[in-house]
C-alpha positions in Angstrom: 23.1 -59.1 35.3 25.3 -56.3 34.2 26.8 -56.8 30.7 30.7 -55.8 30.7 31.2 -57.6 27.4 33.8 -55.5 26.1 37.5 -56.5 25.1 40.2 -55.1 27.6 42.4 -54.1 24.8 40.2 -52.7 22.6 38.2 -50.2 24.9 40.1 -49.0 27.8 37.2 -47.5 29.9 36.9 -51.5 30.6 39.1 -50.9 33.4 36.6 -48.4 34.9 33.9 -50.8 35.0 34.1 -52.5 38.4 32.9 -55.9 39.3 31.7 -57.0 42.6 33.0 -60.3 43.7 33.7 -61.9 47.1 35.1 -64.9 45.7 37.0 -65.9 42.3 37.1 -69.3 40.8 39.8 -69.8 38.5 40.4 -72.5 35.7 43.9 -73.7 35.3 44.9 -74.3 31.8 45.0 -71.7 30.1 43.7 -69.3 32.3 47.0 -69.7 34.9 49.1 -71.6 32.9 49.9 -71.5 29.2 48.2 -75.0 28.1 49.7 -75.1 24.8 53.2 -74.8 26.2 52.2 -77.6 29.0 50.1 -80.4 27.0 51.4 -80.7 23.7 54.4 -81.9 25.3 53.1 -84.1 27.8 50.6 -85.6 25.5 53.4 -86.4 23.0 55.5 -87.9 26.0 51.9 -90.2 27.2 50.9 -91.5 23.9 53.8 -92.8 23.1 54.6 -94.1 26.4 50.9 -95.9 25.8 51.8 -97.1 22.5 54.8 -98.7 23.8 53.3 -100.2 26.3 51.1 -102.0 23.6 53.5 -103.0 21.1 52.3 -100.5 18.5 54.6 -97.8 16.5 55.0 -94.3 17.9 54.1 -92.9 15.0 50.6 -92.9 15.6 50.9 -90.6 18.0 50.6 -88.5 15.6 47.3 -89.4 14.7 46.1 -89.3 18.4 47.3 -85.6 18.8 45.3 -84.6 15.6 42.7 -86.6 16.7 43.1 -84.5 20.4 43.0 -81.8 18.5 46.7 -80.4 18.1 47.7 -78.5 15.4 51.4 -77.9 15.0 52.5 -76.0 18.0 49.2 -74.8 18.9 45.8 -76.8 20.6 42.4 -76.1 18.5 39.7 -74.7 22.1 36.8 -76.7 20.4 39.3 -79.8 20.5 39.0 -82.8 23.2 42.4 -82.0 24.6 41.6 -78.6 25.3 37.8 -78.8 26.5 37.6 -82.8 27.3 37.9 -84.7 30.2 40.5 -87.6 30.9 37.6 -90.2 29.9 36.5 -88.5 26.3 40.5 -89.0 26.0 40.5 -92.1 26.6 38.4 -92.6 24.3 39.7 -91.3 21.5 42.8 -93.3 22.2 41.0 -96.5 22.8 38.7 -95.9 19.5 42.6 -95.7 17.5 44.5 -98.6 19.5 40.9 -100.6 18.7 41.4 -99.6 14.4 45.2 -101.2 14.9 44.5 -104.2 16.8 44.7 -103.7 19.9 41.9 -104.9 22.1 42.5 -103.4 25.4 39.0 -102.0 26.6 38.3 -98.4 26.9 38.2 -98.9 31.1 41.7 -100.1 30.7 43.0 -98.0 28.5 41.5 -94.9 30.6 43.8 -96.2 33.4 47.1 -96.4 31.0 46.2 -93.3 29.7 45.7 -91.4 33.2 49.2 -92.9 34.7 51.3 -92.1 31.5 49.9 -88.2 31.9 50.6 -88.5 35.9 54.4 -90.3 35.2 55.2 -87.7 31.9 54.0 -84.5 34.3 56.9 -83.5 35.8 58.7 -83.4 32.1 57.3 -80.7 30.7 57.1 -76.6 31.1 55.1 -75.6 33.4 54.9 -71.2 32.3 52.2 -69.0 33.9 50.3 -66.8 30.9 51.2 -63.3 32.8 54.0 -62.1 34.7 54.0 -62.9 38.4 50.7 -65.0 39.1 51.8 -64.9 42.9 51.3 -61.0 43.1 47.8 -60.6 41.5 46.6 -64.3 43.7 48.3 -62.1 46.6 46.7 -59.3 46.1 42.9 -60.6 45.9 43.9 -62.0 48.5 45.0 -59.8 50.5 41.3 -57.7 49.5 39.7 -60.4 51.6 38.4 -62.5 48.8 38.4 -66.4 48.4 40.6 -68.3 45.6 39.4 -71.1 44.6 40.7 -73.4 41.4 38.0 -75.5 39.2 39.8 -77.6 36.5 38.9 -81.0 34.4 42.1 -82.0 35.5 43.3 -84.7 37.8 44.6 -83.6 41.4 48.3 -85.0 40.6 48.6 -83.1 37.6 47.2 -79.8 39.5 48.9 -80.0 42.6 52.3 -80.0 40.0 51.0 -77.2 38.4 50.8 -75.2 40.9 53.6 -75.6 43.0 55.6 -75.1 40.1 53.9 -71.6 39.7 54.6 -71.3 43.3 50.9 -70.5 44.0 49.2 -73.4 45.7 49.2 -72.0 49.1 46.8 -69.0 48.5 43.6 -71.5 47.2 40.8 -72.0 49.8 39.6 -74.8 47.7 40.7 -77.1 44.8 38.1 -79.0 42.8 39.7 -81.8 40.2 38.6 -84.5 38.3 38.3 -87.4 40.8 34.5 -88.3 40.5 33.8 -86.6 43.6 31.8 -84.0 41.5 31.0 -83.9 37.7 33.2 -81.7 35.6 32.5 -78.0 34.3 30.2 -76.9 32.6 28.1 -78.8 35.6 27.7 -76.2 38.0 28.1 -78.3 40.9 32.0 -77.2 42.3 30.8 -73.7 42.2 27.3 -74.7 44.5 29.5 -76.5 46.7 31.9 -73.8 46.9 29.4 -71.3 47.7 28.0 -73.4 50.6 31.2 -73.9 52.0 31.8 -70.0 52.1 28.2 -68.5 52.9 28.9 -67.0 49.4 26.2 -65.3 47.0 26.6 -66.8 43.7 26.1 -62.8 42.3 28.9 -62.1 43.9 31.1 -64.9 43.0 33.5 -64.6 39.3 34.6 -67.5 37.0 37.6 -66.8 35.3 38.3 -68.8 32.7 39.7 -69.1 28.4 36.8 -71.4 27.1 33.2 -71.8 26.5 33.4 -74.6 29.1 34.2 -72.1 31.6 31.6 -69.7 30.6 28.8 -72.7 30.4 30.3 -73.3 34.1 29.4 -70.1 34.7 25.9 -69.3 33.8 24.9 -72.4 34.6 25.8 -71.6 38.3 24.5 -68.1 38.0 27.8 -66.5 38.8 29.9 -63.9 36.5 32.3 -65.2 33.5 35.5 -62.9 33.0 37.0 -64.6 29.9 40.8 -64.5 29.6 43.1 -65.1 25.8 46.3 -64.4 24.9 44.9 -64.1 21.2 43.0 -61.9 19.9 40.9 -64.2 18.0 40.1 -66.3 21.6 39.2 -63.4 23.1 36.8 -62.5 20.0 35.7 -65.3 20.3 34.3 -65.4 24.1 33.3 -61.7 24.1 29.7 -62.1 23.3 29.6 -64.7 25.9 31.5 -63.1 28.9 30.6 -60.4 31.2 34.5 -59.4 30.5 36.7 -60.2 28.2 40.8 -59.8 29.7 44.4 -60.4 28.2 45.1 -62.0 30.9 44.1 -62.3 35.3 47.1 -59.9 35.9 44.3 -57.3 35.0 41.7 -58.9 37.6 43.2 -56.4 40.7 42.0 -53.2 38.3 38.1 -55.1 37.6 37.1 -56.8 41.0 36.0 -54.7 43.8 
């Protein structure tokens, strides 16, 4: 495989180097939609819906958002809300509820947790990390290639998401987290994609903001385009991606 591991930004003969892809697989959070301006809010609104629910102060949300991984106004990508899935949630707010009495078990409390996300959704911001997602999903597109969305998220959650970006019409295929298939980095959305499509996995693109996505990636032998809106994220995933981007309104200029 090619290397393109070269920031967008930094090096503008990036934008010469052309990528071959038939089919593009993008993450959500993140990647479509600014996750920090989406979950920090919802979380807050969940855990203390949870903590309600169980007779304990709201305070310790607190304590479960650090615990998530929030700091301030901003999500740490190595924490468990960024890169986890609704169970390692779970039980992080199971292993807390447990410490203040509360003995609820963790297949309970996975249940509380995934219908205080789903009720809590439609409250907060829902803002696309580029200007008009539409046009660059249109124009792929439009090029003849399939769209196709891989998230660790649940299909309620997504299906909100999207409409409120106004974009869930152009996806060939949604993959969430239902069970049906095991979350990234298992490659097994991507195989099952490609089956579906007669697609070449050389020929197929992941484009996504974390290591997750990139694991995703190689593990299903496709290419990783890693997008950041920071600097430092995008530092960060450049020895790891075959491209590093500011964001996917730069993906019509790469893909061929």
């Amino acid at each position: 495989m090619v290397n393109y591991s070269v920031d967008f930004e930094a090096n503008s003969s990036a934008a010469h180097h052309k990528i071959p892809a038939d089919a593009v697989i993008f993450d959500k959070d993140g990647t479509l939609i600014d996750f920090d301006a989406f979950w920090i809010t919802l979380s807050d609104l969940a855990l203390k819906d949870i903590l309600r629910q169980v007779n304990l102060n709201v305070s310790l949300a607190d304590d479960m958002l650090t615990a998530f991984g929030v700091q301030g106004d901003t999500v740490n990508v190595d924490g468990i809300l960024c890169k986890g899935t609704y169970r390692e949630m779970s039980e992080c707010v199971h292993q807390i509820l447990q410490s203040h009495g509360c003995e609820k078990d963790v297949d309970t409390v996975e249940q509380m947790v995934l219908s205080a996300y789903n009720r809590h959704a439609h409250e907060s911001s829902v803002l696309p990390t580029c200007p008009h997602p539409r046009t660059v999903l249109e124009t792929l597109k439009n090029r003849g290639k399939k769209i196709a969305l891989i998230t660790t998220d649940n299909r309620e959650i997504t299906l909100l998401c999207l409409e409120k970006l106004g974009v869930t019409d152009l996806f060939d295929h949604i993959y969430t987290d239902g069970g049906a298939l095991p979350p990234k980095p298992d490659p097994a959305a991507a195989q099952d994609l490609c089956e579906k499509e007669k697609l070449s996995p050389d020929r197929v693109v992941m484009v996504g903001d974390t290591m997750t996505d990139i694991r995703f990636a190689r593990n299903a032998g496709i290419k990783a385009i890693a997008v950041g809106k920071h600097a430092k994220s995008r530092s960060r995933l450049q020895a790891h991606a075959d491209l590093v981007l500011h964001d996917v309104s730069e993906l019509p200029d790469i893909l061929e």
